[in-house]
N, CA, C and O atoms as a printed pandas DataFrame, in Angstrom:
     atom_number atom_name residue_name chain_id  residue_number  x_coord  y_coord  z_coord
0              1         N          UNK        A               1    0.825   -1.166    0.000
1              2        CA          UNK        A               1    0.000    0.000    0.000
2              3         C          UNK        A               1    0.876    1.240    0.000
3              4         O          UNK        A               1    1.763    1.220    0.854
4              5         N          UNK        A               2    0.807    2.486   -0.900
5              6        CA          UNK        A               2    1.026    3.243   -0.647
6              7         C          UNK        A               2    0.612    4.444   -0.325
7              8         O          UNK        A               2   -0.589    4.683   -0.447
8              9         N          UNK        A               3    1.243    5.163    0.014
9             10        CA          UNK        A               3    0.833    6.271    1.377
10            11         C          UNK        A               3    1.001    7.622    0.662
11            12         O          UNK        A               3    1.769    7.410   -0.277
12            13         N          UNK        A               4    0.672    8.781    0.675
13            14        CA          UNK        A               4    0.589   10.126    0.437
14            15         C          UNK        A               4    1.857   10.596    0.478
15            16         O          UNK        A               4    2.342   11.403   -0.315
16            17         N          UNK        A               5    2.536    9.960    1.646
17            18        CA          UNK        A               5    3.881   10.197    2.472
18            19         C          UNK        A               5    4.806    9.565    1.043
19            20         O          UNK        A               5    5.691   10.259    0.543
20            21         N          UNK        A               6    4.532    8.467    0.608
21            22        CA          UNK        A               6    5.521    7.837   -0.523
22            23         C          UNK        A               6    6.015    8.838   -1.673
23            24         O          UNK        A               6    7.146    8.985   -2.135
24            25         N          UNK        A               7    4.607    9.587   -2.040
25            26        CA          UNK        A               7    4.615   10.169   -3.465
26            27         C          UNK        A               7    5.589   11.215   -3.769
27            28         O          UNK        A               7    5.805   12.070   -2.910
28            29         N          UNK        A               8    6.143   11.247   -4.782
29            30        CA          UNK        A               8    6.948   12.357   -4.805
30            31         C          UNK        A               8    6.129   13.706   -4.973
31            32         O          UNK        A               8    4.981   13.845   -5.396
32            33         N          UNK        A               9    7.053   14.688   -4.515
33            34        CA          UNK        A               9    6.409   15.671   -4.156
34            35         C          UNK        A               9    6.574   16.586   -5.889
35            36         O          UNK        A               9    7.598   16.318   -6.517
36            37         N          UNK        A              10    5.908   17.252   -6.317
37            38        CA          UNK        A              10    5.598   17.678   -7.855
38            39         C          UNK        A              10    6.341   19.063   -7.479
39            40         O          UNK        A              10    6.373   19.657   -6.402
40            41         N          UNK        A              11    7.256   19.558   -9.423
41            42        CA          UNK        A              11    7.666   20.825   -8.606
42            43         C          UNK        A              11    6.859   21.708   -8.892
43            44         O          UNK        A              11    7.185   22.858   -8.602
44            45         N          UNK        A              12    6.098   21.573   -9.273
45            46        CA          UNK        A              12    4.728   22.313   -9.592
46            47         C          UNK        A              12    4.380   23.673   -8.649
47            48         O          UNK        A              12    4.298   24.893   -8.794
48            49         N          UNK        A              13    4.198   22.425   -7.345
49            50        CA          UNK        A              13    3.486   23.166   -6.515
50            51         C          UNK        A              13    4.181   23.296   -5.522
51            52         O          UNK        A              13    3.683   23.687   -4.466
52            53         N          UNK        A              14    5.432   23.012   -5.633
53            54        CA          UNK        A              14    6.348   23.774   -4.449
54            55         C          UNK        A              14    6.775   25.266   -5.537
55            56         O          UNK        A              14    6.894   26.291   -4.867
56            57         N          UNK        A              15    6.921   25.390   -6.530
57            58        CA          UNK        A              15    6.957   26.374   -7.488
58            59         C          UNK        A              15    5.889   27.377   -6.859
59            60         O          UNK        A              15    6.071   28.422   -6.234
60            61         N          UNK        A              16    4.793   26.764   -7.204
61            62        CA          UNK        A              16    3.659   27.857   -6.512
62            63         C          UNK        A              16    3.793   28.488   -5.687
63            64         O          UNK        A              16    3.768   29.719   -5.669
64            65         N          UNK        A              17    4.042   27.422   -4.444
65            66        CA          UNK        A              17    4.127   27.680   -2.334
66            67         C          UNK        A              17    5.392   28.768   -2.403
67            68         O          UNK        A              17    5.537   29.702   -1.614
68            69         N          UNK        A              18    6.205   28.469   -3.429
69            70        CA          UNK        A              18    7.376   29.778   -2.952
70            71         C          UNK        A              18    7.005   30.638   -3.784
71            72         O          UNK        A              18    7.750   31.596   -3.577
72            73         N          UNK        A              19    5.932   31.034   -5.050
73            74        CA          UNK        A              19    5.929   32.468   -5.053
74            75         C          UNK        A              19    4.790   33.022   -4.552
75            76         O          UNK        A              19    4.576   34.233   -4.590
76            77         N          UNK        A              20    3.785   31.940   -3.923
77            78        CA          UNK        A              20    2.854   32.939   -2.907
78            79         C          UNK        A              20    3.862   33.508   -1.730
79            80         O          UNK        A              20    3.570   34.642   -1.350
80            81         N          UNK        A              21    4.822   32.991   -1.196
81            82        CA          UNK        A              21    5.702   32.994   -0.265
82            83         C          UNK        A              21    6.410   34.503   -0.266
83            84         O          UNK        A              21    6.594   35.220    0.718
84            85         N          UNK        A              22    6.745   34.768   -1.612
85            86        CA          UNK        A              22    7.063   35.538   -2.206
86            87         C          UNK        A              22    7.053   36.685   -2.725
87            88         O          UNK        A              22    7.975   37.395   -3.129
88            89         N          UNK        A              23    5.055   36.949   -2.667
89            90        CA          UNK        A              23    4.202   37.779   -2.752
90            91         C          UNK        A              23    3.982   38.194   -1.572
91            92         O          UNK        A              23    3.864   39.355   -1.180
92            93         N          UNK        A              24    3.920   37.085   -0.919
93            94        CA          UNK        A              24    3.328   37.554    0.692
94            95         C          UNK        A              24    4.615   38.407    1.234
95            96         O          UNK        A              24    4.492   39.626    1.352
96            97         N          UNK        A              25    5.565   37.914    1.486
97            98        CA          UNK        A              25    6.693   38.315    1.818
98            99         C          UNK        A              25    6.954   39.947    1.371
99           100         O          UNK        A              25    7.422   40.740    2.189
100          101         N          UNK        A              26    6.661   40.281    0.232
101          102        CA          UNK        A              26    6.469   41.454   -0.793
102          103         C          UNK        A              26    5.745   42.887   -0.166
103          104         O          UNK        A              26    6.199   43.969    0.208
104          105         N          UNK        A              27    4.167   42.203   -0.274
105          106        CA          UNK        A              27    3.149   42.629    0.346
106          107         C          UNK        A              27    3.710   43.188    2.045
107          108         O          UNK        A              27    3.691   44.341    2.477
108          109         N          UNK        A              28    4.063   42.243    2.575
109          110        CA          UNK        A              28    4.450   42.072    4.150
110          111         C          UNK        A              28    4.998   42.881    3.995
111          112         O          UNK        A              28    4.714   43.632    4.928
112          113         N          UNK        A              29    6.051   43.577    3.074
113          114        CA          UNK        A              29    7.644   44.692    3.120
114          115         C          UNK        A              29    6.636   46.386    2.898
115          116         O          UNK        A              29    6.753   47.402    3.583
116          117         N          UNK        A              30    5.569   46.110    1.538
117          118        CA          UNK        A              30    5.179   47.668    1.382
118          119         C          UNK        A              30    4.387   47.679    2.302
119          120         O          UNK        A              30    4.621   48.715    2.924
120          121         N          UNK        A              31    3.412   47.033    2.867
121          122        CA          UNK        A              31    2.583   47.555    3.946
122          123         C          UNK        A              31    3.747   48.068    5.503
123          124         O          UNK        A              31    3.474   48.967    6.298
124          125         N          UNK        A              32    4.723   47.376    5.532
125          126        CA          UNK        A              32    5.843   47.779    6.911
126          127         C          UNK        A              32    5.890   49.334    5.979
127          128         O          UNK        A              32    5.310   50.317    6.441
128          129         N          UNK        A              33    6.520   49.398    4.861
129          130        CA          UNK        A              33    6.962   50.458    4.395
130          131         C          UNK        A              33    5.944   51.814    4.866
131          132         O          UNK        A              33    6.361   52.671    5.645
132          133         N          UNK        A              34    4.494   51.856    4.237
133          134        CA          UNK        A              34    3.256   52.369    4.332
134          135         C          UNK        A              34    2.931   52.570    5.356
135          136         O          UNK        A              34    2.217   53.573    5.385
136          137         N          UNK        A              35    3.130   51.961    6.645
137          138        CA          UNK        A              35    3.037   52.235    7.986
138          139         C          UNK        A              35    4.084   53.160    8.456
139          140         O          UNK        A              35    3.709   54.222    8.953
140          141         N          UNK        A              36    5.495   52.875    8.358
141          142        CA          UNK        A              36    6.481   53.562    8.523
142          143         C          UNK        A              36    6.059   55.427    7.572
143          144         O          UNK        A              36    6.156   56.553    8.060
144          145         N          UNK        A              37    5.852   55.235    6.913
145          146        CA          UNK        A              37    5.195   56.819    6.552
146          147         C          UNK        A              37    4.512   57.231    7.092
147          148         O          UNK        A              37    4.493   58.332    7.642
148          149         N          UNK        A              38    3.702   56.341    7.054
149          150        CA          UNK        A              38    2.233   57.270    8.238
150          151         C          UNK        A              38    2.490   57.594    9.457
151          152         O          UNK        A              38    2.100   58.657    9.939
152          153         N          UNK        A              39    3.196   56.696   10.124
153          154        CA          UNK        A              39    3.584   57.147   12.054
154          155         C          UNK        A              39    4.779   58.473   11.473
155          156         O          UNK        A              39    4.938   59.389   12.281
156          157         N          UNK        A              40    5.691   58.579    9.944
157          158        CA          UNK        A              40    6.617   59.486   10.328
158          159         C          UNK        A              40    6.102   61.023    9.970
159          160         O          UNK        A              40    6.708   62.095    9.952
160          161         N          UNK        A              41    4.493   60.609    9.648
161          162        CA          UNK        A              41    3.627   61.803    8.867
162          163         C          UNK        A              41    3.555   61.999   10.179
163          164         O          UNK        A              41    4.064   62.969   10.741
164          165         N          UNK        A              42    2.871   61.023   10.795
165          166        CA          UNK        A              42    2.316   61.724   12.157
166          167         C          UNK        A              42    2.887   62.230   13.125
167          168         O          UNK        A              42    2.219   63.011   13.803
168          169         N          UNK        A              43    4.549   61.916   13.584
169          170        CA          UNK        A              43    5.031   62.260   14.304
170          171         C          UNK        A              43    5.569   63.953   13.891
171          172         O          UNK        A              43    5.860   64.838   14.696
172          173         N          UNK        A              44    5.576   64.015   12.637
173          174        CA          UNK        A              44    6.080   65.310   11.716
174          175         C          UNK        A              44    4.609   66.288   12.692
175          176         O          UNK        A              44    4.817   67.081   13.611
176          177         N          UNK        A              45    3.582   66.005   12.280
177          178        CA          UNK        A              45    2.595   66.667   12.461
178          179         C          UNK        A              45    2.355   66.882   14.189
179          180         O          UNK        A              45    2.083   67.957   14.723
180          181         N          UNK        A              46    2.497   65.836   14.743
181          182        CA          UNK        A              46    2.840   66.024   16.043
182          183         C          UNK        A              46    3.917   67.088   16.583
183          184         O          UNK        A              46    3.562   68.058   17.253
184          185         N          UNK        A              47    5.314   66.830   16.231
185          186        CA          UNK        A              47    5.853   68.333   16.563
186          187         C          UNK        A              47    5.643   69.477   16.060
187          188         O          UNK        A              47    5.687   70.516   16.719
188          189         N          UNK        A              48    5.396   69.413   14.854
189          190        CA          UNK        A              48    4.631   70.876   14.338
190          191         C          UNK        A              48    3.855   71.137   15.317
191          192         O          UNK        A              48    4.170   72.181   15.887
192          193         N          UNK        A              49    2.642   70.420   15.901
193          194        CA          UNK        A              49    1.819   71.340   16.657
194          195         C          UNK        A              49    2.510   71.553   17.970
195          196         O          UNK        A              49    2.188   72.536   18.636
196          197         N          UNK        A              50    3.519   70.644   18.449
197          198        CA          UNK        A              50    3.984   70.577   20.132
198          199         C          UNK        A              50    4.844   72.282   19.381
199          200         O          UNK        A              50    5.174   72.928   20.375
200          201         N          UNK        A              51    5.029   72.652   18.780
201          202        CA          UNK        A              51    6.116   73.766   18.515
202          203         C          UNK        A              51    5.431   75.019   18.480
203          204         O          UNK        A              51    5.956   76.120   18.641
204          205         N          UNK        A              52    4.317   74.801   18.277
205          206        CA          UNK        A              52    3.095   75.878   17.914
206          207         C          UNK        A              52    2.700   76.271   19.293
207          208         O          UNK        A              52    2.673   77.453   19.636
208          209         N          UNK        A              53    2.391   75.276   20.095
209          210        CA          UNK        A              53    1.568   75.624   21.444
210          211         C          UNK        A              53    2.775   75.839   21.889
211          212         O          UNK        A              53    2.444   76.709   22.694
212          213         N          UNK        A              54    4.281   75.732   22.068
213          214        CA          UNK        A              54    5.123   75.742   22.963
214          215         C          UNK        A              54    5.536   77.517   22.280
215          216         O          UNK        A              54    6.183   78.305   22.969
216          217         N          UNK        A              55    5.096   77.831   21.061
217          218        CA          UNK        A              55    5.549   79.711   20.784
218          219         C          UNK        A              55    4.313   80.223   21.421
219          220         O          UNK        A              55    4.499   81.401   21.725
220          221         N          UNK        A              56    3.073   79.799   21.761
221          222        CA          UNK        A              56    1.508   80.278   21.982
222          223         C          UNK        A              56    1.927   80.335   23.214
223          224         O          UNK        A              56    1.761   81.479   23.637
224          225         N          UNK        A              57    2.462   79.538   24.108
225          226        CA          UNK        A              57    2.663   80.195   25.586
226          227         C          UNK        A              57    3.498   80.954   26.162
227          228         O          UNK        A              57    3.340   81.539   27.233
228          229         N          UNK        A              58    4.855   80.975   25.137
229          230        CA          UNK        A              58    5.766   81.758   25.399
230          231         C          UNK        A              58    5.284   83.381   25.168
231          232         O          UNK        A              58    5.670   84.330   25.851
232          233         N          UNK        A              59    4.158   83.448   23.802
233          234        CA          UNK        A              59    3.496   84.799   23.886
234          235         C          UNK        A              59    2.662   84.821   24.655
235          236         O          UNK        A              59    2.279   85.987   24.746
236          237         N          UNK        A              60    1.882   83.907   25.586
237          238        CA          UNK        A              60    0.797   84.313   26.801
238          239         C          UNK        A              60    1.612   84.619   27.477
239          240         O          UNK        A              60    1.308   85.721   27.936
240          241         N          UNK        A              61    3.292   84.026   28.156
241          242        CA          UNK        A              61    3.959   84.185   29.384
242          243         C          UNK        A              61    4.210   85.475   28.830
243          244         O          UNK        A              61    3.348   86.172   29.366
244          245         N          UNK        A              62    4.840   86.159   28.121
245          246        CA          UNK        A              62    5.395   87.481   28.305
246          247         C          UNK        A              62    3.906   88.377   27.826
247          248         O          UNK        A              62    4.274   89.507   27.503
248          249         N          UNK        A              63    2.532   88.255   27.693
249          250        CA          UNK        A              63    1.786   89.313   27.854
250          251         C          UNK        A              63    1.116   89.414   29.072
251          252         O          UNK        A              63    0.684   90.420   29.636
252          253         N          UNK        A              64    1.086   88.253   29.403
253          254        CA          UNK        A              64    0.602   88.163   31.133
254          255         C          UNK        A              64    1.630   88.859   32.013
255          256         O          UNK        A              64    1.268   89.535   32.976
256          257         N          UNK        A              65    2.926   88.696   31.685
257          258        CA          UNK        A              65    4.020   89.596   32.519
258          259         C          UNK        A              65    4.452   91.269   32.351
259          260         O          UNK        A              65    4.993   92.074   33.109
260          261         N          UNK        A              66    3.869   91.347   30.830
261          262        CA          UNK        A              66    3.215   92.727   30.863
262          263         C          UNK        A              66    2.060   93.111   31.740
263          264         O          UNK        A              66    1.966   94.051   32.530
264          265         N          UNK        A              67    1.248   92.222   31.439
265          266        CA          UNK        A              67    0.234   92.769   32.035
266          267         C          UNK        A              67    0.141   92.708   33.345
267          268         O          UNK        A              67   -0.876   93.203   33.831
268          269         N          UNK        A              68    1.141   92.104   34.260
269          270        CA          UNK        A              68    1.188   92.079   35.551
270          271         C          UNK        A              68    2.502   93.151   35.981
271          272         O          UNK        A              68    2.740   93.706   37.054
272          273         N          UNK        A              69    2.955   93.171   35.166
273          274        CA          UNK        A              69    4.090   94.846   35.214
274          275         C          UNK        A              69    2.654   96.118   35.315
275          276         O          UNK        A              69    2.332   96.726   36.336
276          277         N          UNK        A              70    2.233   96.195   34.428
277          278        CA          UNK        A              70    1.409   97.315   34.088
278          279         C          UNK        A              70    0.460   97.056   35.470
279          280         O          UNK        A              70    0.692   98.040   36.172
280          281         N          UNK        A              71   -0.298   96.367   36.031
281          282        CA          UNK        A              71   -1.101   96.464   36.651
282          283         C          UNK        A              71   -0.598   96.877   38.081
283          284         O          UNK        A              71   -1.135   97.746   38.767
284          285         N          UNK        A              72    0.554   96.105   38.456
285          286        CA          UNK        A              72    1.675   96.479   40.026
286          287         C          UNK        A              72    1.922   98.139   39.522
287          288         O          UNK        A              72    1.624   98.899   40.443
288          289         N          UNK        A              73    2.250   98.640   38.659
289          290        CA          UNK        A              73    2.523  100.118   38.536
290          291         C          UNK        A              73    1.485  100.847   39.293
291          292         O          UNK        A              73    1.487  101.518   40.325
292          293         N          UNK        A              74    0.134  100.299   37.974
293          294        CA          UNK        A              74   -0.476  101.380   38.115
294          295         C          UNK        A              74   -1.533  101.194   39.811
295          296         O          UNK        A              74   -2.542  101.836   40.106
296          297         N          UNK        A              75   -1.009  100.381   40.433
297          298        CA          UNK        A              75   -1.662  100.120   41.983
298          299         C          UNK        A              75   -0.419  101.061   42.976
299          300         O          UNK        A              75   -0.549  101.719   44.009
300          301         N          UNK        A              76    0.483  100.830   42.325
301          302        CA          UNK        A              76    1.691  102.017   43.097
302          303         C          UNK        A              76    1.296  103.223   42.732
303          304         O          UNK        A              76    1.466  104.128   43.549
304          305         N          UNK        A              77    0.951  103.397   42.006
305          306        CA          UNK        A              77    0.656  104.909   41.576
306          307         C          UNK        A              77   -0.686  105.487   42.547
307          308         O          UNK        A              77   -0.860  106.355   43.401
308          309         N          UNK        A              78   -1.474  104.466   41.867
309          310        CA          UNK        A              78   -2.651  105.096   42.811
310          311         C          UNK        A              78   -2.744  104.835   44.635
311          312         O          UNK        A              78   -3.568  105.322   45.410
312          313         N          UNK        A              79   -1.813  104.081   44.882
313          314        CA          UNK        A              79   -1.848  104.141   46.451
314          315         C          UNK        A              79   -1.131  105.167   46.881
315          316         O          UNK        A              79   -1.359  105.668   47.982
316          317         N          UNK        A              80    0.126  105.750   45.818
317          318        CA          UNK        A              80    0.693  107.163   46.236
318          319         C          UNK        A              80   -0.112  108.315   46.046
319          320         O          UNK        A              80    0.143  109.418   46.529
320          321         N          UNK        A              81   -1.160  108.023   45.282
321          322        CA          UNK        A              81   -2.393  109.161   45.269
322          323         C          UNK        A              81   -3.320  109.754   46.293
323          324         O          UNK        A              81   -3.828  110.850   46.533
324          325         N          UNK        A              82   -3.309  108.203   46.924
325          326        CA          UNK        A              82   -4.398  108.019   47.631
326          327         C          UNK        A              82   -4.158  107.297   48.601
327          328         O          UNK        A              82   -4.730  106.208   48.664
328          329         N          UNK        A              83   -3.186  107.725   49.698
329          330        CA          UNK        A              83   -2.621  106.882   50.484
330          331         C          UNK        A              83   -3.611  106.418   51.736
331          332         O          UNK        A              83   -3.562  105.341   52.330
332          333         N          UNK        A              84   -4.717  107.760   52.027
333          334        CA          UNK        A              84   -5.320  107.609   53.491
334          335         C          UNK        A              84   -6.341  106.446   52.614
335          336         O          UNK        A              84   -6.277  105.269   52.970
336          337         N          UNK        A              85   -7.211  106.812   51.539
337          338        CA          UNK        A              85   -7.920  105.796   50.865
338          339         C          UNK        A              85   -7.528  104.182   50.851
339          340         O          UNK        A              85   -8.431  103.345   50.874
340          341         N          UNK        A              86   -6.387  103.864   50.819
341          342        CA          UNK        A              86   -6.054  102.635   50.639
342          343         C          UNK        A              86   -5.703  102.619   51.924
343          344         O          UNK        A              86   -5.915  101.439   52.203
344          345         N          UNK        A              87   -5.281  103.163   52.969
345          346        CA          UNK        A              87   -5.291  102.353   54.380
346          347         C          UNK        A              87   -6.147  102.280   54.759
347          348         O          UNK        A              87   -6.255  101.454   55.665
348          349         N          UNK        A              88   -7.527  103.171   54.314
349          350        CA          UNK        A              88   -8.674  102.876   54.921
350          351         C          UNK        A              88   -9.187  101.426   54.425
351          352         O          UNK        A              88  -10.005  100.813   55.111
352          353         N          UNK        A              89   -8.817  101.033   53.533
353          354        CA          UNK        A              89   -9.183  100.049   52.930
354          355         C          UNK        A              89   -8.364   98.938   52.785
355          356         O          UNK        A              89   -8.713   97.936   52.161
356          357         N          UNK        A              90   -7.072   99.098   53.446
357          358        CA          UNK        A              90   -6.505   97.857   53.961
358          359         C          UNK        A              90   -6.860   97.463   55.841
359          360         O          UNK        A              90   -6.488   96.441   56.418
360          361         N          UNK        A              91   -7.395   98.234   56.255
361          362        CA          UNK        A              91   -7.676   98.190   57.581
362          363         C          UNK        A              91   -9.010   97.644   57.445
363          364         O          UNK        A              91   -9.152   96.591   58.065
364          365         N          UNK        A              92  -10.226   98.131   56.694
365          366        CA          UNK        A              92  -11.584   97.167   56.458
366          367         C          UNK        A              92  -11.145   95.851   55.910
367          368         O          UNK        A              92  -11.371   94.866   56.613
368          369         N          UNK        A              93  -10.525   95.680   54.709
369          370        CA          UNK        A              93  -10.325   94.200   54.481
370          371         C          UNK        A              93   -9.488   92.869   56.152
371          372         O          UNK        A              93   -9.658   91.735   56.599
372          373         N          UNK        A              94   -8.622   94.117   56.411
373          374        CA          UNK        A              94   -7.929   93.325   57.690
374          375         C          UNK        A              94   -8.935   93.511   58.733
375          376         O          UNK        A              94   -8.646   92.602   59.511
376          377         N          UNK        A              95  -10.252   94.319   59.387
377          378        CA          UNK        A              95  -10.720   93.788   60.402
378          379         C          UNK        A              95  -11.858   92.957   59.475
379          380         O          UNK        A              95  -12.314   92.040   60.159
380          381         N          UNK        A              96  -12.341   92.987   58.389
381          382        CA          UNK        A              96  -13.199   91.919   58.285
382          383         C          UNK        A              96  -12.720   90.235   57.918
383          384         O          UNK        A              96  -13.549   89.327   57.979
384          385         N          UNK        A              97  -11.749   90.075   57.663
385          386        CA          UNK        A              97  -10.851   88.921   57.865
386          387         C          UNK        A              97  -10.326   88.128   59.019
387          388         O          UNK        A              97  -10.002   86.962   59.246
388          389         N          UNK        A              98  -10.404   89.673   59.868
389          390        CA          UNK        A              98   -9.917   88.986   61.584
390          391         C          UNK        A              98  -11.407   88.154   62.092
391          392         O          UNK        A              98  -11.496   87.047   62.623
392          393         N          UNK        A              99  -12.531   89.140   61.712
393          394        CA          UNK        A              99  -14.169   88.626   61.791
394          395         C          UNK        A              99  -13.955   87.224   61.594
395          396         O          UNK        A              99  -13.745   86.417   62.500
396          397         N          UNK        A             100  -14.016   86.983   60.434
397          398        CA          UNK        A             100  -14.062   85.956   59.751
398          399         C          UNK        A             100  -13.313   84.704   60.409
399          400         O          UNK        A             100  -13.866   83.678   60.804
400          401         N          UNK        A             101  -11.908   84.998   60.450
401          402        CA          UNK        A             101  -10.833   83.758   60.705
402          403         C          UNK        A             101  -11.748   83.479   62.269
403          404         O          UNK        A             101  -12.356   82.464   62.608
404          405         N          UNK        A             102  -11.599   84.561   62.891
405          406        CA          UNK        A             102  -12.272   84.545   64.771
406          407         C          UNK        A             102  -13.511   83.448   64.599
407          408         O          UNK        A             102  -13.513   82.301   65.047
408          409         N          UNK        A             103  -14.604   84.124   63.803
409          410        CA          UNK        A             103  -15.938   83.222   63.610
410          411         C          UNK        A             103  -15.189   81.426   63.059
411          412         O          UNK        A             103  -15.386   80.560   63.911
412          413         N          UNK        A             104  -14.759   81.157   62.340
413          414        CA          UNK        A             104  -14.687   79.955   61.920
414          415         C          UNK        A             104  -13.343   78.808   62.768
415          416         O          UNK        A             104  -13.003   77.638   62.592
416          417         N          UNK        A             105  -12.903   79.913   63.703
417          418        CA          UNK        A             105  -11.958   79.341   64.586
418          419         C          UNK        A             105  -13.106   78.654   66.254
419          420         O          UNK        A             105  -12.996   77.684   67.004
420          421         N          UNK        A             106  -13.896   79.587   66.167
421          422        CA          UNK        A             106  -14.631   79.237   67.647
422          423         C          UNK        A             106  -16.003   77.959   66.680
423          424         O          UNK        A             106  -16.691   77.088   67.213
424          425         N          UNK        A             107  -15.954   78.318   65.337
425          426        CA          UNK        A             107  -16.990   76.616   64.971
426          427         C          UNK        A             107  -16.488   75.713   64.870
427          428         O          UNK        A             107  -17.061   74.663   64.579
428          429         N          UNK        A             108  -15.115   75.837   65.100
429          430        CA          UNK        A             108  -13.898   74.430   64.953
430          431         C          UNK        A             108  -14.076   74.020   66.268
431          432         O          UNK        A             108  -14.171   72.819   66.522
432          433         N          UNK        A             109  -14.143   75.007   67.277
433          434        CA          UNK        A             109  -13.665   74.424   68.783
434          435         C          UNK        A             109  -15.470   73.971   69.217
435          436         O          UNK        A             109  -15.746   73.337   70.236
436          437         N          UNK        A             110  -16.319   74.365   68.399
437          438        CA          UNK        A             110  -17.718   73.419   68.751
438          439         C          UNK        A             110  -17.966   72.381   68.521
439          440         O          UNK        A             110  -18.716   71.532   69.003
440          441         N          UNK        A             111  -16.877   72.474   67.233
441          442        CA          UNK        A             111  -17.164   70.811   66.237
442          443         C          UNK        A             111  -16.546   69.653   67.155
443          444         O          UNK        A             111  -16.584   68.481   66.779
């Protein structure tokens, strides 16, 4: 009796098996390739924008530091204007704060 295992093998179709092998193998290389573009599109596009937001805050940090220059001035200015005005009004903010801290210090010692 012979067996499947006996027969010789045809080169037919080992011909075939190595150029699907071959194709596949092919296929397998441009799709790696095609991927490799796309993550290096994306990473391109990724620092473009990390570069964009990183100049967008460097112009918020220096207009906010204008604008916190300009605003400390012009509070010096007007407290040299108005000096009894602003102690009157650092003395209301400081006794209504003492109010305050006093009241929520004696609901601690109830709690």
């Amino acid at each position: 009796m012979k067996s499947v295992m006996d027969e010789p093998v045809t080169n037919g179709s080992t011909e075939a098996t190595k150029n699907r092998t071959q194709q596949q193998d092919e296929n397998d290389a441009e799709m790696a390739r095609e991927t490799d573009e796309v993550l290096n599109e994306a990473k391109a596009a990724i620092f473009e924008k990390l570069e964009d937001t990183k100049e967008a805050a460097k112009r918020l940090w220096k207009h906010g530091s204008y604008a916190l220059e300009d605003t400390v001035s012009e509070l010096v200015h007007n407290v040299k204007k108005h000096p009894i005005g602003f102690l009157g009004l650092a003395f209301a903010a400081g006794t209504v704060l003492g109010i305050l801290l006093s009241h929520s210090s004696q609901q601690a010692d109830t709690d």
